[in-house]
N, C-alpha and C positions, 0 to 999 in steps of 0.2 A: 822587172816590170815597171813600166813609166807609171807616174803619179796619175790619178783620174784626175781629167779634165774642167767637172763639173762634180756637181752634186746628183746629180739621176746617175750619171757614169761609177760614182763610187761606191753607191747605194746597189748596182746592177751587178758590180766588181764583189764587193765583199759581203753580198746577202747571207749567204749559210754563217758565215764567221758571226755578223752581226746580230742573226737570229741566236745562235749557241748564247753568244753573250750576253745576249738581253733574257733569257729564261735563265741562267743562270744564274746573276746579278737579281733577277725578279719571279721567284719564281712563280708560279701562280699558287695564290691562296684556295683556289676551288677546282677539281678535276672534273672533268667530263663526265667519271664514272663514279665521283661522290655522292652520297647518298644529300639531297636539299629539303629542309625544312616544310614541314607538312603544313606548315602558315602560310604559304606563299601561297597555296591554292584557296586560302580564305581571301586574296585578294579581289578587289571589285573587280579589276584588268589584269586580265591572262596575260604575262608577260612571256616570250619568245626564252627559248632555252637560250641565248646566248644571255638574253636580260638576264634570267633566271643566275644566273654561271656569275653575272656579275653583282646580283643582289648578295649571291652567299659568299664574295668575295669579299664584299664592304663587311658582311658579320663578322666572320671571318678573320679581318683588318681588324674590329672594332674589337675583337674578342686580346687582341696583341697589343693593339697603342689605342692611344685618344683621338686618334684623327682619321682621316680617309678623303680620299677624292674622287671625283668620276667627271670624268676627259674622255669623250664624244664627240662625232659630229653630230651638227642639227640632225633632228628625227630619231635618233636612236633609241630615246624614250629613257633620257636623263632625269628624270622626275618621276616617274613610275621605277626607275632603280633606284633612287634614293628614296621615296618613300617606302616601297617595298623594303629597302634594306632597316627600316628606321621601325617598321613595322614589326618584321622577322627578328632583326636584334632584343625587342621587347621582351619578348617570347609572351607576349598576355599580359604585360603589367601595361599599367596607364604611363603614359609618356606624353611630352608637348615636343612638337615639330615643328620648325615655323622652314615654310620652303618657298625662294626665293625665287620668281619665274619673269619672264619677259611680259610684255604688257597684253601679246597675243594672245600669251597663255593663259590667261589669268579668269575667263569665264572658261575654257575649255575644265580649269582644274577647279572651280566653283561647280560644275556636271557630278 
């Protein structure tokens, strides 16, 4: 088989390969069919089962190492998964957050 071309072409060539690899290497910290923390619905905003998949992945995360990340595109609701996740992690104790937002955002997250 000749070498792909481009970068769409080798991405289109080796998808199955490169999905196996990338769940195995990462596997996901939260399943579909996990049971997720009953805090989450004390949130002010209902977040989307996918948000939700991703708050109890950061717990999840936080419950293993010190750190975590959340890598999104615009809109996906990167701040209601981090505070959400910052929330749930607490489980009820008092915590300080401070959460870094674009300049747009900043009366939306003063609401």
């Amino acid at each position: 088989m000749p070498a792909p071309k481009n970068i769409p072409t080798y991405l289109k060539t080796f998808t199955e390969e490169l999905g196996e690899r990338i769940l195995e290497t990462f596997a996901p910290l939260q399943g579909v069919n996990d049971p997720v923390s009953p805090l989450i619905g004390e949130l002010l905003r209902r977040p989307y089962p996918a948000q939700t998949l991703a708050i109890m992945g950061l717990v999840r995360r936080w419950q293993r190492a010190h750190a975590a990340g959340v890598i999104a595109e615009c809109g996906t609701g990167k701040t209601l998964i981090s505070l959400g996740a910052v929330y749930t992690h607490a489980e009820g104790k008092p915590f300080t957050a401070l959460a870094m937002v674009p300049p747009q955002l900043v009366d939306k997250c003063c609401r």
